[in-house]
TIPAMI-495982 format. One record per residue: x, y, z of N, C-alpha, C, O in turn. Coordinates in steps of 0.1 Angstrom, whole numbers, padded with zeros to 4 digits, always signed. Layout:
// residues N
XYZXYZXYZXYZ...
// end
This chain:
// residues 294
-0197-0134-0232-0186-0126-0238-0175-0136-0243-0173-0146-0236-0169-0133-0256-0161-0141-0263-0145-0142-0254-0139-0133-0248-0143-0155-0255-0129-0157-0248-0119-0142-0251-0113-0139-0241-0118-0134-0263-0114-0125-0269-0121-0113-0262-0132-0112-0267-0117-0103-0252-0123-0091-0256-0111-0080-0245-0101-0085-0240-0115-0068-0244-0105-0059-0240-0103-0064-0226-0113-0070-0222-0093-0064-0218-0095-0066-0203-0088-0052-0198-0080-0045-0204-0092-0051-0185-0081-0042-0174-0073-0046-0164-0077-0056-0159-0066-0044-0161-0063-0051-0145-0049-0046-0142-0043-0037-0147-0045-0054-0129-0033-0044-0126-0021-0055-0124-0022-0067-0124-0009-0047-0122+0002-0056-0118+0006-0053-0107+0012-0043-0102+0002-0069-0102+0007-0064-0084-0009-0062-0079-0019-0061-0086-0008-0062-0067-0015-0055-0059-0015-0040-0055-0004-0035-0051-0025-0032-0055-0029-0018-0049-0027-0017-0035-0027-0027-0027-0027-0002-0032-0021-0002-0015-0038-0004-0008-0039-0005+0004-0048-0005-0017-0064-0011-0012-0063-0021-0007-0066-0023+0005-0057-0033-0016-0057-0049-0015-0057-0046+0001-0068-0046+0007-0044-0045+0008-0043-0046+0024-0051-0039+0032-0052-0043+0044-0060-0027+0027-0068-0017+0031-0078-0020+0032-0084-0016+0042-0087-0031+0021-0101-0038+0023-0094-0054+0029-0100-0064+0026-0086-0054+0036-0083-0065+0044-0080-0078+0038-0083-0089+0041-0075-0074+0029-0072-0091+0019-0055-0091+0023-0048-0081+0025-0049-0105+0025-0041-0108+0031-0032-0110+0020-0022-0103+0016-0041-0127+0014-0028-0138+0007-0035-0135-0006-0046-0132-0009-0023-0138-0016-0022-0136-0028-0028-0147-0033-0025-0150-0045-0040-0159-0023-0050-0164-0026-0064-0155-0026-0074-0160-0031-0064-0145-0023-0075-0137-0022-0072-0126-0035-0080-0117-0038-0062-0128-0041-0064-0115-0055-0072-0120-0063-0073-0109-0069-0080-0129-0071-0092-0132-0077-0105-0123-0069-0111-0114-0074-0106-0127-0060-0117-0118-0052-0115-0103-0048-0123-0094-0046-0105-0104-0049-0101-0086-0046-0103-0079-0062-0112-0070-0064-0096-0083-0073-0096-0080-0088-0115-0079-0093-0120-0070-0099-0121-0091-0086-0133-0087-0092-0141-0080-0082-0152-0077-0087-0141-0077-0072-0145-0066-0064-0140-0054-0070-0148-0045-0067-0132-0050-0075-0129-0036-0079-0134-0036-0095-0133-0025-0102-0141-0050-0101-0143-0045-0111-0135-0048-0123-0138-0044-0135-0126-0056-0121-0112-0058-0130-0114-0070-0136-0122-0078-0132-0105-0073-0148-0108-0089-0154-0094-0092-0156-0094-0099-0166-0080-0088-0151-0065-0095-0152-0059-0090-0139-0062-0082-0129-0051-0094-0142-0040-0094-0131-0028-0100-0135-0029-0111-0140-0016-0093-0134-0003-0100-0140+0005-0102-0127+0011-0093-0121+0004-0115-0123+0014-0113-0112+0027-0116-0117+0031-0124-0126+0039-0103-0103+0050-0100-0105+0060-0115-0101+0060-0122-0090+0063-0116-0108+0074-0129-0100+0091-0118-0110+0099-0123-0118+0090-0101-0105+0107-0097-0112+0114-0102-0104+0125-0104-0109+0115-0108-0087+0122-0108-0084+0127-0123-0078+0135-0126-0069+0119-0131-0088+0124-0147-0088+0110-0151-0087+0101-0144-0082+0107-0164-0094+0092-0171-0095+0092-0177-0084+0095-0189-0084+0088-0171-0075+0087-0181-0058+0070-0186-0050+0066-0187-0039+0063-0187-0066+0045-0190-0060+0048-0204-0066+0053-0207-0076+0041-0215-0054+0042-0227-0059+0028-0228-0067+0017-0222-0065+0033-0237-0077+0023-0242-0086+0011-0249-0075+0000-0246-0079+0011-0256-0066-0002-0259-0058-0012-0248-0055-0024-0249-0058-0006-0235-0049-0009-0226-0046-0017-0213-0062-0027-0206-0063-0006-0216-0069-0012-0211-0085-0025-0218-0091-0034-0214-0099-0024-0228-0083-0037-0240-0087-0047-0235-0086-0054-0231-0096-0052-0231-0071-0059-0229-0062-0066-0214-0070-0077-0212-0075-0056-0205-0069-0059-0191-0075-0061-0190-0090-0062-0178-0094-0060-0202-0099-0062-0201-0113-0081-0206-0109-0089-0198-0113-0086-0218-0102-0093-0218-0101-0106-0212-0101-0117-0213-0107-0100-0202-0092-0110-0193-0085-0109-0181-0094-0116-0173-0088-0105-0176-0105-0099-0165-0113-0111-0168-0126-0119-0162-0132-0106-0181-0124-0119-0189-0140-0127-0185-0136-0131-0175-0143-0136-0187-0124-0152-0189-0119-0155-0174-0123-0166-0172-0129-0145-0164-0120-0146-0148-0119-0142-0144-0135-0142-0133-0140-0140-0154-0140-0139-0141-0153-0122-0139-0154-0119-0139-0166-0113-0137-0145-0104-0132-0147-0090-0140-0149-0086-0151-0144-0081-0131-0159-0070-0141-0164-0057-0138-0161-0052-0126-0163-0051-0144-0157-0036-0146-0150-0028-0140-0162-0030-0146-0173-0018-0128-0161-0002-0131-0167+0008-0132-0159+0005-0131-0147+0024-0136-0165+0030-0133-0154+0045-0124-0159+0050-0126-0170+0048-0117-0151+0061-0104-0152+0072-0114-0149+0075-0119-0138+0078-0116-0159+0089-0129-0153+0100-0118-0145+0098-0106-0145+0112-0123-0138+0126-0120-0129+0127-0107-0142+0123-0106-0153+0134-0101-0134+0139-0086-0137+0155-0088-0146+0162-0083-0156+0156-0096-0138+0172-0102-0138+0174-0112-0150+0181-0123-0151+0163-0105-0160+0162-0117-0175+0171-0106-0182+0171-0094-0178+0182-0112-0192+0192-0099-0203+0194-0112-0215+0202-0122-0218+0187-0107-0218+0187-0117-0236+0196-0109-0242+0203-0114-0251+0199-0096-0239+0213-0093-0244+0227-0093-0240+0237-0087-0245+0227-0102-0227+0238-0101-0223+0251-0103-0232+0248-0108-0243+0266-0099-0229+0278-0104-0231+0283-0112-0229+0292-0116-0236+0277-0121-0212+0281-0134-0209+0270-0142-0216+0258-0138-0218+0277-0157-0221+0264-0158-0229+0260-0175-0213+0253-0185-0216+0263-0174-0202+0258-0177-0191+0246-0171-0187+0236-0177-0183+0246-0156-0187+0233-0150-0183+0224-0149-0195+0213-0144-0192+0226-0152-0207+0215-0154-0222+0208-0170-0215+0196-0172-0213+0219-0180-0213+0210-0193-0211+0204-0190-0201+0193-0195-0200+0209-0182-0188+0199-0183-0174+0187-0177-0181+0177-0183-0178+0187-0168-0187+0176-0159-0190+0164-0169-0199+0153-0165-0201+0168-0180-0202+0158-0191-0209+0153-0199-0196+0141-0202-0195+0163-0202-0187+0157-0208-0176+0145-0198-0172+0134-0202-0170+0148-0186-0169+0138-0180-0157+0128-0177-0167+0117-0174-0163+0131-0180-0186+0113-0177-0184+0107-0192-0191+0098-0192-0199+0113-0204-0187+0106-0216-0182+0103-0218-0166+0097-0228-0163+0106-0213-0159+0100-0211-0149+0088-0202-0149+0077-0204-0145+0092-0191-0154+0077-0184-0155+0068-0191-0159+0060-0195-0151+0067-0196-0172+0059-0210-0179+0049-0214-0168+0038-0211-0164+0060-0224-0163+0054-0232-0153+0042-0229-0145+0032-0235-0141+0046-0214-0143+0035-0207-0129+0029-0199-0135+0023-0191-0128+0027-0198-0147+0020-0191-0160+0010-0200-0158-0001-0198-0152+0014-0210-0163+0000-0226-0166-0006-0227-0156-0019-0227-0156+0002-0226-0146-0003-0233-0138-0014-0223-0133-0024-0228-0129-0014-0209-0132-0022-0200-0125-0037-0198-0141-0048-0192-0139-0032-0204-0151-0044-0208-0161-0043-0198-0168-0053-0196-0175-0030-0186-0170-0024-0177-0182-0020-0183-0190-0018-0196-0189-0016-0174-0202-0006-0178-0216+0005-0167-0213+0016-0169-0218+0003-0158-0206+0015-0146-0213+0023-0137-0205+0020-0127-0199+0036-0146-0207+0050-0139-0201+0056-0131-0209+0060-0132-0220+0055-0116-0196+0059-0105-0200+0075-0105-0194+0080-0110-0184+0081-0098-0205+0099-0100-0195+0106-0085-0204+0101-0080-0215+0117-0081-0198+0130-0074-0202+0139-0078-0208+0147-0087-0203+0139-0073-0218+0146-0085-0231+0163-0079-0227+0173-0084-0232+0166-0066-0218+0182-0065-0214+0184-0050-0221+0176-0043-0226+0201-0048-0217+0203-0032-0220+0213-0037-0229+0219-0048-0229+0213-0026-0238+0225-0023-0246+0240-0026-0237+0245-0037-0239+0243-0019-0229+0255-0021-0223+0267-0013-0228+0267-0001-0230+0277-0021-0230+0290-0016-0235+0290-0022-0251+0301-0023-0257+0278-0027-0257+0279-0030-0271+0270-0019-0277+0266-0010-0270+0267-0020-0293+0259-0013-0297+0247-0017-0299+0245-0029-0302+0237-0007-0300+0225-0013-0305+0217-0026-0311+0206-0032-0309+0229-0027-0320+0225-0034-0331+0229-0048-0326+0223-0058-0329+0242-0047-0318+0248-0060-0316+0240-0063-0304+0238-0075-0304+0235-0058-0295+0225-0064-0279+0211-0069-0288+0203-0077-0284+0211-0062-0302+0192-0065-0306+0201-0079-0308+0200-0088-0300+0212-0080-0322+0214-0098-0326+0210-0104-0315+0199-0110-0314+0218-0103-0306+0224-0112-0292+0207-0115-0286+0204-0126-0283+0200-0105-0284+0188-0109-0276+0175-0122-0289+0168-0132-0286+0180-0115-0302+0170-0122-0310+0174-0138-0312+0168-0148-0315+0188-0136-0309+0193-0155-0308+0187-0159-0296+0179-0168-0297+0191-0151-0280+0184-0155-0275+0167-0159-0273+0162-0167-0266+0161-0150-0283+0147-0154-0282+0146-0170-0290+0140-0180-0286+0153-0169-0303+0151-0183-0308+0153-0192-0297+0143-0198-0295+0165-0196-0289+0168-0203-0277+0156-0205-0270+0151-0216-0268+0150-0194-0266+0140-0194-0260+0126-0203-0261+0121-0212-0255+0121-0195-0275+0113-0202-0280+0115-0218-0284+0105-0226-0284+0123-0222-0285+0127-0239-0285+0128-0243-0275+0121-0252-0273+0134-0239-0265+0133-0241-0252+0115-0246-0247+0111-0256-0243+0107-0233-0249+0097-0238-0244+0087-0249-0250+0079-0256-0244+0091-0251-0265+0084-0257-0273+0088-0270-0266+0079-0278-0263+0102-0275-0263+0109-0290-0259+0101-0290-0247+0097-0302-0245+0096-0282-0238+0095-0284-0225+0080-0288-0227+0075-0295-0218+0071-0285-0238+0057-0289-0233+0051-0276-0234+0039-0276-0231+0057-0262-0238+0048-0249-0231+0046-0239-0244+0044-0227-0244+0046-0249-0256+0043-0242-0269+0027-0233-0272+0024-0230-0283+0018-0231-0260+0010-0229-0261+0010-0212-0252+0002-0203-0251+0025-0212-0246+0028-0199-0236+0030-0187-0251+0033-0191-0262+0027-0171-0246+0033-0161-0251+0046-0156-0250+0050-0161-0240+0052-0151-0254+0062-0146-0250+0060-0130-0249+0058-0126-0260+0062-0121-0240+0055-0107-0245+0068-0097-0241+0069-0090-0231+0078-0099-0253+0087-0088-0248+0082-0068-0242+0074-0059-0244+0089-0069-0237+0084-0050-0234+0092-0037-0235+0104-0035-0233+0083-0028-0238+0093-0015-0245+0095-0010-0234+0087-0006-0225+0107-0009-0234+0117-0001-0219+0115+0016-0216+0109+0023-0224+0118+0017-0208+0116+0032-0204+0132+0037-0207+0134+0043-0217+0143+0035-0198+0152+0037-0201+0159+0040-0216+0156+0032-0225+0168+0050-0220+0175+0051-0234+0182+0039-0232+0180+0029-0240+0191+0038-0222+0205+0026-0225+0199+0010-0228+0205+0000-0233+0183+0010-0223+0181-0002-0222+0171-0011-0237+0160-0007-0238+0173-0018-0243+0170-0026-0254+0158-0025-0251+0155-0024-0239+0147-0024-0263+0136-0022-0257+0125-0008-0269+0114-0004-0267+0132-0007-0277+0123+0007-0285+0114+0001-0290+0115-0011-0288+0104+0007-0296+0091+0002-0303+0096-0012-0314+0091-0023-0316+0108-0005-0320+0109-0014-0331+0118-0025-0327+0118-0036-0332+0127-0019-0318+0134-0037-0310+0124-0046-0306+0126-0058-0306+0111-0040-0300+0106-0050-0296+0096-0057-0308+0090-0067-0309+0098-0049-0315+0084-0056-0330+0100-0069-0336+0099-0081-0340+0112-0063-0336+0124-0073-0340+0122-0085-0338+0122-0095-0346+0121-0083-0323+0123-0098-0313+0108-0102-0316+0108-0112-0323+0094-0097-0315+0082-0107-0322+0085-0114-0335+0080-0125-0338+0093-0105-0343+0097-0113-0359+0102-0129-0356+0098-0138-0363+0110-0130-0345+0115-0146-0342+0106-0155-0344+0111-0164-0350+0092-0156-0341+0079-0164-0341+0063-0157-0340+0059-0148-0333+0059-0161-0346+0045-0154-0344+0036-0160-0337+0024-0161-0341+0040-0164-0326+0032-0163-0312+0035-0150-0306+0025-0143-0304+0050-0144-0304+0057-0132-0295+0045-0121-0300+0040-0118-0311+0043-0117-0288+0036-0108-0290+0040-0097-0280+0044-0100-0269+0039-0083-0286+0044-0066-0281+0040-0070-0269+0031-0079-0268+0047-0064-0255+0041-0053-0243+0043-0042-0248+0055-0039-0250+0035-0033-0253+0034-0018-0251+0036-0009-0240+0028+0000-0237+0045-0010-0236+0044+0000-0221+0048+0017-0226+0060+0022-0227+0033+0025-0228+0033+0033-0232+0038+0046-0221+0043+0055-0227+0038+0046-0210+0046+0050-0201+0061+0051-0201+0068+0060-0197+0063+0043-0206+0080+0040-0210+0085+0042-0224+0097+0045-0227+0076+0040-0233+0082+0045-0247+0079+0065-0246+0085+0072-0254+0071+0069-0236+0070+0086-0236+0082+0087-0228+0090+0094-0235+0088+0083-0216+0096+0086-0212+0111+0085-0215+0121+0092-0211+0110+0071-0226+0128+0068-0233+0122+0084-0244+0128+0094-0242+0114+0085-0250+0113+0093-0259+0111+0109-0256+0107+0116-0265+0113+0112-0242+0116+0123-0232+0101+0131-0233+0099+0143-0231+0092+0125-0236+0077+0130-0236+0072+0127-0248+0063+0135-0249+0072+0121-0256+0072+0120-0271+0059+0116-0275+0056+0117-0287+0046+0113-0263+0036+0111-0266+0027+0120-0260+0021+0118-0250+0025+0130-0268+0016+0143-0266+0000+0143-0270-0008+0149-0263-0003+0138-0280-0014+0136-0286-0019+0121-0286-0014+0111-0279-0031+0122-0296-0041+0111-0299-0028+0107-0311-0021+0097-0310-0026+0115-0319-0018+0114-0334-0006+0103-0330+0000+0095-0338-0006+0104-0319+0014+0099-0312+0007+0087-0310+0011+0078-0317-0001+0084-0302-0005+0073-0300-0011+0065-0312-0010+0053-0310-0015+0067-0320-0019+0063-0337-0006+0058-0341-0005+0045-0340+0001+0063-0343+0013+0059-0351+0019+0050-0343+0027+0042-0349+0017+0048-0325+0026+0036-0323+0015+0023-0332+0018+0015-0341+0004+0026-0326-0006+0013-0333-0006+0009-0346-0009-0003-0350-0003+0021-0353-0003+0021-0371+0010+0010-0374+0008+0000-0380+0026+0015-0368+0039+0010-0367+0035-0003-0362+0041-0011-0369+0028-0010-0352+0020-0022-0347+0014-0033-0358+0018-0044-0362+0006-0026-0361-0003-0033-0377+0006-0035-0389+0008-0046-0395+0014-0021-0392+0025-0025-0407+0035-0035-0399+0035-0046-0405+0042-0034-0389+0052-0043-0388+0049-0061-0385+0053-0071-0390+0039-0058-0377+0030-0074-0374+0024-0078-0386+0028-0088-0393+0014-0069-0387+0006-0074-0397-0008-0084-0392-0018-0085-0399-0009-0091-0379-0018-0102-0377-0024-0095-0363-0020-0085-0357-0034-0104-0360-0039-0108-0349-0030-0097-0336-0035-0088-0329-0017-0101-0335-0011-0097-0324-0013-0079-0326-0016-0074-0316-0012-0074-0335-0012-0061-0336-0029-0058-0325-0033-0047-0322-0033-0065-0324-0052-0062-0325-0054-0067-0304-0063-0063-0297-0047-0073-0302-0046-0080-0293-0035-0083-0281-0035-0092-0273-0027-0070-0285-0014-0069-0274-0017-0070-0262-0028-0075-0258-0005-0065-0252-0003-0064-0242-0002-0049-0236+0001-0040-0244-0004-0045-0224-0004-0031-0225+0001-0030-0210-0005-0037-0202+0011-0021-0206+0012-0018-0198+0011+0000-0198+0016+0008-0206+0003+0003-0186+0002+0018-0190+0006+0027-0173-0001+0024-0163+0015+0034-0172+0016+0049-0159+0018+0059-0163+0024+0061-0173+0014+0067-0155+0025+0080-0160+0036+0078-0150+0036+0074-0138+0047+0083-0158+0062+0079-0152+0069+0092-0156+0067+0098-0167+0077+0097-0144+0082+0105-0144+0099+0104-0151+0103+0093-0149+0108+0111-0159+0118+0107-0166+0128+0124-0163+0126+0134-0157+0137+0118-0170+0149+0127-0169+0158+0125-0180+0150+0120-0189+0171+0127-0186+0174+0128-0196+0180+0114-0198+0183+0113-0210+0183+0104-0192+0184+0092-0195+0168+0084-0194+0169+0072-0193+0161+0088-0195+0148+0082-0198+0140+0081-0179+0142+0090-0171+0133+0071-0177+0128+0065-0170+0134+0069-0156+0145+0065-0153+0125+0077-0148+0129+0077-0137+0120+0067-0122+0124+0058-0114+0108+0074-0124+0099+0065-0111+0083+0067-0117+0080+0075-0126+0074+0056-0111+0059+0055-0117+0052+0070-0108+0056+0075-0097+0043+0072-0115+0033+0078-0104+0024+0072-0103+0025+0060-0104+0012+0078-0100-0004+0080-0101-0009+0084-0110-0002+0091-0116-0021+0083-0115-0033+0093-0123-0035+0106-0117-0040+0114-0124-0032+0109-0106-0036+0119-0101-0024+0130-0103-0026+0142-0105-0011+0124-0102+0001+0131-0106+0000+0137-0121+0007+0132-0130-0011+0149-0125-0012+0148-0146+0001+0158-0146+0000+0166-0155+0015+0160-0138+0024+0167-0141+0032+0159-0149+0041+0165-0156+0030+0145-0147+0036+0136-0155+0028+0130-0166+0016+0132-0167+0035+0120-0175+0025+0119-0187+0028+0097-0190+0035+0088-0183+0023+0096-0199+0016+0102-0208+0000+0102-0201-0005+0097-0191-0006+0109-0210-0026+0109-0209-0030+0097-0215-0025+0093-0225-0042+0090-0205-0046+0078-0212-0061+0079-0217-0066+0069-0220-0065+0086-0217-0075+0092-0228-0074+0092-0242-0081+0085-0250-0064+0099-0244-0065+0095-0262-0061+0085-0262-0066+0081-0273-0053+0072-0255-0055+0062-0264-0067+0049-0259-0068+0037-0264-0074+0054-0249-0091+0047-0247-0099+0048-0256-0110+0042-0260-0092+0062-0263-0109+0068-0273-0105+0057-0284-0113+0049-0288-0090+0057-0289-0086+0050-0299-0085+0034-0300-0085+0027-0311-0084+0030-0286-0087+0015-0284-0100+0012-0288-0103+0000-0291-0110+0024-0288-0126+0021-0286-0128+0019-0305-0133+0010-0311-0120+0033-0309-0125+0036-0323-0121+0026-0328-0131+0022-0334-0108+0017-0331-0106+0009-0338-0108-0003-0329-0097-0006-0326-0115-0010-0324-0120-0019-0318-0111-0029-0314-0113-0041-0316-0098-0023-0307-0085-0030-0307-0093-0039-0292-0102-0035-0285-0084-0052-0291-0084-0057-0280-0074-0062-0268-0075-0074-0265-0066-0055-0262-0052-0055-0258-0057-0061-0246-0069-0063-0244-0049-0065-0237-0049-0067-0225-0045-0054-0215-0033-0052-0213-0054-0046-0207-0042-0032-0200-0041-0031-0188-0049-0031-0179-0026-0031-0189-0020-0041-0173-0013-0022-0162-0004-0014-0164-0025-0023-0150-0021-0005-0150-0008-0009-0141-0009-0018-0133+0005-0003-0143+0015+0000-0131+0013+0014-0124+0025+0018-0123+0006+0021-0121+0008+0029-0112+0009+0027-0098+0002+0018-0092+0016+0036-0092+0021+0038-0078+0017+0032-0067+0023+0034-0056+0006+0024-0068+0001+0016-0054-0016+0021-0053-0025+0018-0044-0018+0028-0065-0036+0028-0074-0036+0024-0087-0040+0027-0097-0027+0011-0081-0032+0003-0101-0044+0002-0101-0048+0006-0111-0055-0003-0093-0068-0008-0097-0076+0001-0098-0086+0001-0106-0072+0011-0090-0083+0026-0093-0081+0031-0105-0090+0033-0113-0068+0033-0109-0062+0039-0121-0071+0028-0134-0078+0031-0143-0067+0015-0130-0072+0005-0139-0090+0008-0140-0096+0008-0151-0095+0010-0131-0111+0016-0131-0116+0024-0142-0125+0024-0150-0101+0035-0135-0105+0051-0142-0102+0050-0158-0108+0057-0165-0092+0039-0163-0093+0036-0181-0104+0029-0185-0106+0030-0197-0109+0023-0179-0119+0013-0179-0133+0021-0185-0141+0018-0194-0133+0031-0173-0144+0042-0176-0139+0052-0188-0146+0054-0197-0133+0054-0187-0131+0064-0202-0128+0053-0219-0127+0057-0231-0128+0041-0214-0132+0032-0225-0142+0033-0230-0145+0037-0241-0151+0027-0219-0171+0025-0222-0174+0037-0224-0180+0038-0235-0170+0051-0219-0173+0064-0227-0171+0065-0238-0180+0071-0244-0161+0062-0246-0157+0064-0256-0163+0053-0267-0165+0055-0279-0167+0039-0261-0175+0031-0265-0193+0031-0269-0201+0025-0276-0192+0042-0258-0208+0047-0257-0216+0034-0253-0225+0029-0260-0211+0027-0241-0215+0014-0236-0219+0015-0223-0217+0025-0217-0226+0002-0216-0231+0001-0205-0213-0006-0200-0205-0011-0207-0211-0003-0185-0200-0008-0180-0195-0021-0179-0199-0028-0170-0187-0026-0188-0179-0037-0192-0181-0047-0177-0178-0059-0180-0183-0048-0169-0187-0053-0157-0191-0050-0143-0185-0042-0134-0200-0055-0142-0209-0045-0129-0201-0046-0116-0197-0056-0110-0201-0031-0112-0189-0032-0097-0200-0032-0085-0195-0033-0073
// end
């Protein structure tokens, strides 16, 4: 199989991991391909605290399996801030991601590019796209010109983050490549993804605005997420279908146009099952033998 092809996998560990008795977050290569999976994004939102020795160890063992590291940088990243203190922290924490990106043998940091706030729209997108330039120089001086940067579409209305803020911020360089978090663009858009059609047009708005490779080869985060009138409330499950969006029409559509995204599942504490159950309505839709034997 070409270095290039669709993957699944989850972010975080499932409430399984602890349940088939795996302890340390040296055993998630082995846990990921026991269920069948080929990624894993581990979370560092709430500070990058896995040492690079330790990232060593588990990048190793990840290769032998097939499977590829990203990482969810600090929560606490706001490329839009007002203080322009927390725009430079926000370059630090995703050179630290870097670091434990490489080292665990990924390219691609996913992060929250920040909220609107008490400015407008337009002035949090400037503020964040300076910051991404910062950024992107930042990593290039450091040695890490070979990392992604994968902004992501927010769930929240107040927060920076729409389809087209985040195609903005990829305009900075053409490494940046989309997170799609289609769970969160249905929910800022109060359900807005009903059909196969809805999900076409984010992909179509993907290809005109990109134009390259990245359109073909995103990032994906997918739940159903429950929302309210300021957008984004909490993840569910697959089994929760009171919530949306459905990830069927866009497996059939990943299949039909032979897209190859990365799809990173967040649900509720059955990412890997959930991550299974897209996996299977892929190869259906592919009319294929199972992308890897469980």
């Amino acid at each position: 199989m070409s270095e290039w092809h669709i993957r699944f996998g989850t972010a975080g560990t499932s409430d399984s991991f602890g349940a088939k008795g795996y302890k340390s977050s040296l055993d998630i290569p082995a846990y990921t391909a026991e269920m069948g999976l080929d990624a894993f994004e581990y979370q560092c939102g709430h500070g990058v605290r896995l040492g690079v020795d330790k990232a060593g160890k588990m990048a190793a063992d990840a290769a032998e399996r097939g499977i590829l590291f990203s990482v969810h940088a600090p929560y606490y990243i706001s490329m839009s801030s007002l203080e322009e203190e927390k725009r430079l922290g926000s370059v630090r924490y995703l050179l630290q991601s870097a670091e434990v990106c490489r080292a665990l043998g990924g390219k691609r940091i996913i992060f929250h590019s920040g909220s609107c706030g008490k400015q407008s729209r337009e002035a949090a997108l400037e503020k964040a796209l300076d910051t991404m330039r910062r950024a992107v120089e930042a990593l290039d001086e450091a040695g890490y010109s070979d990392m992604t940067l994968c902004p992501e579409t927010m769930g929240k209305i107040g927060q920076l983050g729409t389809l087209d803020e985040v195609l903005a911020l990829c305009g900075v360089d053409k490494r940046i490549t989309p997170c799609i978090d289609f769970g969160h663009l249905n929910a800022r858009t109060l359900g807005g993804i009903q059909s196969k059609a809805d999900y076409a047009a984010i992909l179509d708005r993907m290809d005109e605005v990109l134009g390259d490779e990245r359109a073909r080869r995103f990032h994906v985060h997918f739940s159903r997420i429950e929302y309210s009138a300021g957008g984004e409330k909490r993840h569910w499950t697959f089994a929760e279908t009171q919530f949306g969006p459905e990830p069927q029409p866009l497996m059939e559509l990943l299949a039909e146009r032979r897209l190859e995204p990365v799809i990173i599942c967040e649900s509720a504490g059955t990412q890997a099952e959930d991550a299974q159950a897209m996996q299977r309505m892929y190869e259906a839709a592919r009319g294929e033998q199972p992308l890897r034997q469980r």
